[in-house]
C-alpha positions, -999 to +999 in steps of 0.1 A: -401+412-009-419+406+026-442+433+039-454+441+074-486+457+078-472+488+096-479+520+078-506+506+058-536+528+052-574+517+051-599+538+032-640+530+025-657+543-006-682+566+000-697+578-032-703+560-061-715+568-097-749+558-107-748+523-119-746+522-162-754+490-177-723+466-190-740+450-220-714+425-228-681+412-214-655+390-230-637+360-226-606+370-221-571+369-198-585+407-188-622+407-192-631+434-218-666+453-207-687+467-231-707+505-219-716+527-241-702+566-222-690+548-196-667+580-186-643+556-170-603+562-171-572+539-163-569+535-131-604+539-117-618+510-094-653+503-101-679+476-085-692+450-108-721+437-111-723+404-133-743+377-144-712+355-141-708+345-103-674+345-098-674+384-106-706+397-094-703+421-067-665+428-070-645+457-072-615+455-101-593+485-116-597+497-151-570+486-168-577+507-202-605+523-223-618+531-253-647+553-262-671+525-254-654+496-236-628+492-206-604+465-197-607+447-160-571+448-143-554+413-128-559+375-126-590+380-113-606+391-142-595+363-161-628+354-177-615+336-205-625+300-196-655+297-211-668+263-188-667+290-152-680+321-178-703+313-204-703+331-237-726+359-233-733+355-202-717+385-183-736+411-188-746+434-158-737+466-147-710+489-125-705+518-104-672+538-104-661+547-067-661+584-064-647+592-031-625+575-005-626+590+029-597+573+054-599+554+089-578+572+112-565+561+141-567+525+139-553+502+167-560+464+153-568+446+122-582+412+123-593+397+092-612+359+090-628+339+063-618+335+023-606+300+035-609+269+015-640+246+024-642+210+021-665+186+016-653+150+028-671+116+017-668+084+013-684+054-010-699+021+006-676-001-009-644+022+002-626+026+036-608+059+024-622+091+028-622+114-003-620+152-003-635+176-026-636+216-027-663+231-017-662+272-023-646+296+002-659+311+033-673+345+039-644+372+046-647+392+076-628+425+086-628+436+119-615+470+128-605+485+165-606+523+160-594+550+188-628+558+207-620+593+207-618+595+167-652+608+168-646+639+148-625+623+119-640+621+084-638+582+084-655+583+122-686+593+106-681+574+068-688+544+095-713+555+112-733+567+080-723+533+060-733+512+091-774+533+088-777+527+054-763+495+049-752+505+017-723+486+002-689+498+000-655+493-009-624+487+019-594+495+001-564+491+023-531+503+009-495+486+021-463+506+027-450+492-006-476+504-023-496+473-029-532+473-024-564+454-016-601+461-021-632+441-005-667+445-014-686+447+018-710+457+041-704+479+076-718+472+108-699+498+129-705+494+174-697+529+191-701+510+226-662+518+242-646+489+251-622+502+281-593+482+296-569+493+322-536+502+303-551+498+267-565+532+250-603+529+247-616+515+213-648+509+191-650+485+164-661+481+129-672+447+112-672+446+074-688+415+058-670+406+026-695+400-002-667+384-025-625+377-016-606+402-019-595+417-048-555+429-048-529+443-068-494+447-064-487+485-068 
């Protein structure tokens, strides 16, 4: 069914685990990841770190565990062609999100990037153009936040994310329940921007260091 973003919630990571090495991952429709103690449990969402491109620096839920190894969660962690993810290849590391601290107050949500790109070329002895993929490009969040937030918990996550430029995790969570999680950076600008009949705002920028990552419920 269709969903409007109205009463969606948008929450940052704040804390995360020290990082534990992954020492394998499969091939597999739901990557398996090998840690000894990882202490992980269904449900968690972690960032990976990975020798394979296409899932370095990308949060994922825990699908299952065992003593020593826990399942990645959706199509995205469908490592099981072995031409994108070479055998043995994986290896790397995560960190478990610890704490989520909410953005209150939020008046707009634009989002860019994650589109297609294209290369277009064409041979000497052709007069048609061909067309070939070229990757996707960089996602971009931008949040417009209530200027007089200032006291809120997720005021000051932005504020303290945007000095360190430590990376973090936007999870935003639909009204249905569905949700979506970006690896990113913050770069948050407390300068008001004031305009007659609109309530004074301040906005965030989060720079996407992968596409998003989503689940239905």
């Amino acid at each position: 069914m269709a969903s409007l973003p109205g009463g969606s919630k948008i929450a940052l990571a704040t804390e995360f685990s020290v990082k534990k090495a992954v020492t394998t991952i499969s091939n597999a429709t739901e990557a398996v990841c090998s840690c000894d103690t990882h202490g992980l449990q269904a449900g968690d969402i972690i960032m990976l770190y990975s020798g394979w491109g296409r899932i370095d620096n990308k949060p994922f839920r825990v699908k299952a565990v065992t003593a020593d190894t826990f399942t990645l969660e959706g199509q995205h962690a469908n490592t099981s062609d072995t031409k994108q993810f070479s055998a043995g290849g994986g290896a790397g590391a995560f960190a478990k999100a610890n704490t989520w601290v909410d953005v209150l107050k939020i008046l707009k949500v634009n989002t860019s990037g994650g589109d297609a790109k294209k290369s277009t070329f064409r041979y000497l002895d052709s007069e048609n153009e061909l067309e070939i993929n070229d990757g996707f490009s960089a996602v971009s969040r931008q949040l417009d936040v209530d200027a007089d937030a200032l006291e809120t918990a997720g005021y000051a996550a932005l504020v303290s994310l945007t000095a360190s430029g430590a990376d973090t995790i936007q999870r935003v969570t639909l009204k249905n329940g569905a949700t979506s999680y970006l690896a990113c950076t913050v770069a948050f600008n407390e300068e008001v921007k004031m305009q007659d009949g609109q309530v004074n705002a301040v906005s965030a920028v989060f720079s996407g260091k992968s596409r998003s990552t989503r689940y239905a419920s």
